[in-house]
C-alpha positions in Angstrom: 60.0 -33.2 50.3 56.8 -34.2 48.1 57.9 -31.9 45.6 61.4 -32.3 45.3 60.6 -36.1 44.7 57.9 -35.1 41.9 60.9 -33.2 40.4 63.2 -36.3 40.4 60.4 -38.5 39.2 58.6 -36.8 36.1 59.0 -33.0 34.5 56.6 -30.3 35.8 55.1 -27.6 33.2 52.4 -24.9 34.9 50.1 -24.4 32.4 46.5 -23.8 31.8 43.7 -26.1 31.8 40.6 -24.7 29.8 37.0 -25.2 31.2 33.9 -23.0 30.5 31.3 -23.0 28.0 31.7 -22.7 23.7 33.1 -19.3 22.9 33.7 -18.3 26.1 36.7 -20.4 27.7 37.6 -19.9 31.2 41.0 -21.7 32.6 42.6 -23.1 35.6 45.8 -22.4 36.2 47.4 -25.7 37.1 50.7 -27.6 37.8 50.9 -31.0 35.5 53.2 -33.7 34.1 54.1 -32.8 30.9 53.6 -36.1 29.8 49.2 -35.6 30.6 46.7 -34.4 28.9 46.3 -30.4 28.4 42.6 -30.9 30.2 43.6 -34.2 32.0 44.8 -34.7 35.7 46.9 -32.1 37.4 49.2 -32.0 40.8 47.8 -28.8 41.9 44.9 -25.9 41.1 47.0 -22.5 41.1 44.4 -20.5 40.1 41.9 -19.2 37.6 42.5 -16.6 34.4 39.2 -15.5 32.6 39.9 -13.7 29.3 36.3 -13.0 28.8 36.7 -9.4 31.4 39.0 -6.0 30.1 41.0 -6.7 31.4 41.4 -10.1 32.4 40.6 -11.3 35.5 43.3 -13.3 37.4 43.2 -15.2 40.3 46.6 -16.8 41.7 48.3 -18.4 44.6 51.3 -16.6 44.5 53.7 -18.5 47.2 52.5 -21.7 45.7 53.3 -20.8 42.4 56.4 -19.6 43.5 57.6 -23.0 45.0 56.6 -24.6 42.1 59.0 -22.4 40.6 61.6 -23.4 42.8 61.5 -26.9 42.1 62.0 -26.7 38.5 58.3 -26.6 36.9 58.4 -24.7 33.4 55.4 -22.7 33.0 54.2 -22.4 29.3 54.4 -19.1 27.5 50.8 -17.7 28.2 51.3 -19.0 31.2 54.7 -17.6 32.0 52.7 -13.9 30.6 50.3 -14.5 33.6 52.9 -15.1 36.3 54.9 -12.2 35.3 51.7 -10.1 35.4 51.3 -10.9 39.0 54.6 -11.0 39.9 55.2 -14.5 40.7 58.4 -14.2 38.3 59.5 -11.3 40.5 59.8 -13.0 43.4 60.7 -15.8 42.2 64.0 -13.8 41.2 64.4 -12.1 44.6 64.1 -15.3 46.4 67.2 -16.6 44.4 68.6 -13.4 45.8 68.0 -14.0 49.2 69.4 -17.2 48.9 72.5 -16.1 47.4 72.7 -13.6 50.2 72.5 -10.5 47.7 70.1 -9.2 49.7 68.3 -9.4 53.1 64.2 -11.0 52.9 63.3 -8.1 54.1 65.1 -6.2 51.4 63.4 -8.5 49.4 59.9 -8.3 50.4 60.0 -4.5 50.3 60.6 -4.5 46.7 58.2 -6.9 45.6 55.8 -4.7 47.9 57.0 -1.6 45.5 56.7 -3.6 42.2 53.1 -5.0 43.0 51.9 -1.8 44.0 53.5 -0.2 40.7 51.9 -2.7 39.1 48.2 -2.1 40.5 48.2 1.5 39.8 49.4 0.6 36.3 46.0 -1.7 36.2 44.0 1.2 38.1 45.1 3.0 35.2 44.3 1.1 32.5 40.7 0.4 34.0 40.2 4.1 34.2 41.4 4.7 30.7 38.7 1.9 29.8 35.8 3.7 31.9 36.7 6.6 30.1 36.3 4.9 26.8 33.0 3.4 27.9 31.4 6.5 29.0 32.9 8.2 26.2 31.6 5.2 23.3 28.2 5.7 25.3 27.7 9.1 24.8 28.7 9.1 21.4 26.5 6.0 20.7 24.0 8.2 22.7 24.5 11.0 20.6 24.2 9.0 17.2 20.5 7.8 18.4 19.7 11.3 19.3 20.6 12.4 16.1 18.8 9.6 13.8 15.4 9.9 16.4 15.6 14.2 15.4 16.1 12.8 11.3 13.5 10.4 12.1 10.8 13.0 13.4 12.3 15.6 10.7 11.2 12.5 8.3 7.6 11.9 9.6 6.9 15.3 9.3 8.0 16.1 5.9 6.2 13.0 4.9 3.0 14.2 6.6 3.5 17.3 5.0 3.5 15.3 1.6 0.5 13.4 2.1 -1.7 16.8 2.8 -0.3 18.3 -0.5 -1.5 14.9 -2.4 -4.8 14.8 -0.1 -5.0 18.6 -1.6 -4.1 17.7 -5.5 -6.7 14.4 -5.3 -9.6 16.7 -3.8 -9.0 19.4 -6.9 -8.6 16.8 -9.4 -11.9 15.7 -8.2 -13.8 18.6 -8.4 -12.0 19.5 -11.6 -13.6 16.4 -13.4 -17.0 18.3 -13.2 -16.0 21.4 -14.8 -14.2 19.5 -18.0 -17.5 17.3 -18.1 -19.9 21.0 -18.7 -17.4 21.9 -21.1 -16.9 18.4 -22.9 -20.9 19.0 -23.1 -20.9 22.5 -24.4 -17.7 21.6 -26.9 -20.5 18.2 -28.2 -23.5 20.7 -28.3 -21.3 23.4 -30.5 -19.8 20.6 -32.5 -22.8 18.9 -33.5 -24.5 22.0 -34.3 -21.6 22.9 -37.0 -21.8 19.5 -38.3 -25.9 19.9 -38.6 -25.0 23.1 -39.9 -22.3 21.5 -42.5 -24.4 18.8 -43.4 -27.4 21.6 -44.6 -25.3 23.5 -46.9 -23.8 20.3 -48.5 -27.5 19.5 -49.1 -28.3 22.6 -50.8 -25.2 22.3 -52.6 -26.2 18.9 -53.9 -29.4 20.5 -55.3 -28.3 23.3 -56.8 -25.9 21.1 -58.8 -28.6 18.5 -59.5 -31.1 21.0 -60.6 -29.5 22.4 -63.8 -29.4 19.0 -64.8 -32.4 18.2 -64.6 -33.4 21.1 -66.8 -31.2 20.0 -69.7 -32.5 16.2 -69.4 -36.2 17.8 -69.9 -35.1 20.2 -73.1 -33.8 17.0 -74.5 -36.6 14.9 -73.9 -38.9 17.5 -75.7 -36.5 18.4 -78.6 -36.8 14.7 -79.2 -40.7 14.4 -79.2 -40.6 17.3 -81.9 -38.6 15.8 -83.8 -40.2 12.5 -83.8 -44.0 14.9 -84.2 -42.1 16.3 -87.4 -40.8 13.1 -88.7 -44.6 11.9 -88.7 -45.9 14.9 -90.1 -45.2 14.5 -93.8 -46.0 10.8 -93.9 -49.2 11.8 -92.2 -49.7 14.9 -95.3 -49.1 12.2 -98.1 -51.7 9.8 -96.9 -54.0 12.5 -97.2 -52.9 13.4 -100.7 -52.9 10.0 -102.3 -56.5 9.5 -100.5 -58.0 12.8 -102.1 -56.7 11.8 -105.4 
């Protein structure tokens, strides 16, 4: 009687109402006016559907969505989606038939007995198919980390290997310092002796061409004091002349 008066007073939609926290909603499944609120008051709590599981997780009152049915409420389209999936749609439909006399309830209760349990082994399935995935993305995943841990190690060694070659190179460049510092020494003793050695034989070079020289210089010097000693010969022989005459 309630409802059939709701129905003559206001329109009735079955739709959800969204609760939960940012990100990750979570939704009654409620019978309202049409004219409230999407979050605001309701006539009646049908259920709960959380998206947030695979798959999702419903929870509804079927006979009472059912009636609601009956009396005219129009369910929204995900809302509609969410009766179907449980089969309040279904019996909704048989119900009419039983009222029609098209079939007996029993008749009728039998095949939504057969469709609901079709239904759960479709969902048995599909959970299965997603354990299967699970186990299968884990071993893979498992697999993957297995595989990067062996590069890793494979990694460590090879660099390990790398820093005893270089630990090798630096202790040989080390000693090999010592060696090109004896010869460095021996190459300075040996090249100063050539240069000592050089520097000698320009010396005696230098000589030899300054000594000639110094022989023609003295020739000069006396062929010019004879001729100055014959020069003051005569003048000296005439003085003597004119004095003994």
């Amino acid at each position: 009687m309630y409802l059939k008066l709701i129905k003559k007073i206001m329109s009735v939609k079955i739709r959800l109402q969204r609760h939960g926290k940012k990100q990750k909603p979570f939704y009654w499944i409620v019978a309202a006016d049409a004219r409230s609120k999407r979050d605001g008051r309701y006539l009646e709590k049908l259920g709960t559907y959380n998206p947030n599981t695979n798959p999702a997780t419903i929870d509804l009152n079927l006979d009472q969505a059912v009636q609601w049915l009956h009396n005219g409420a129009q369910p929204t389209d995900t809302a509609r989606a969410i009766l179907s999936y449980k089969g309040a749609l279904m019996k909704h439909h048989l119900d009419g038939g039983v009222r029609k006399g098209a079939l007996t309830q029993e008749q009728a209760d039998a095949k939504l007995a057969k469709w609901l349990e079709e239904k759960a082994g479709k969902v048995d399935i599909k959970k299965e198919g997603l354990s299967k995935a699970q186990e299968a993305a884990k071993a893979k995943a498992l697999k993957a980390e297995k595989a990067a841990n062996e590069k890793r190690a494979a990694a460590a060694v090879e660099a390990a290997k790398v820093e005893e070659v270089a630990e090798e190179v630096a202790v040989e460049e080390v000693e090999a310092p010592e060696a090109v510092t004896e010869v460095a020494v021996e190459d300075t003793s040996a090249s100063e002796l050539a240069e000592q050695t050089a520097a000698e034989v320009a010396t005696e070079e230098v000589v030899a061409e300054e000594a000639p020289a110094t022989e023609e210089v003295v020739a000069e010097e006396v062929a010019e004091v004879a001729a100055e000693e014959a020069l003051e010969t005569p003048a000296a022989e005439e003085t003597t002349e004119e004095t003994e005459a």
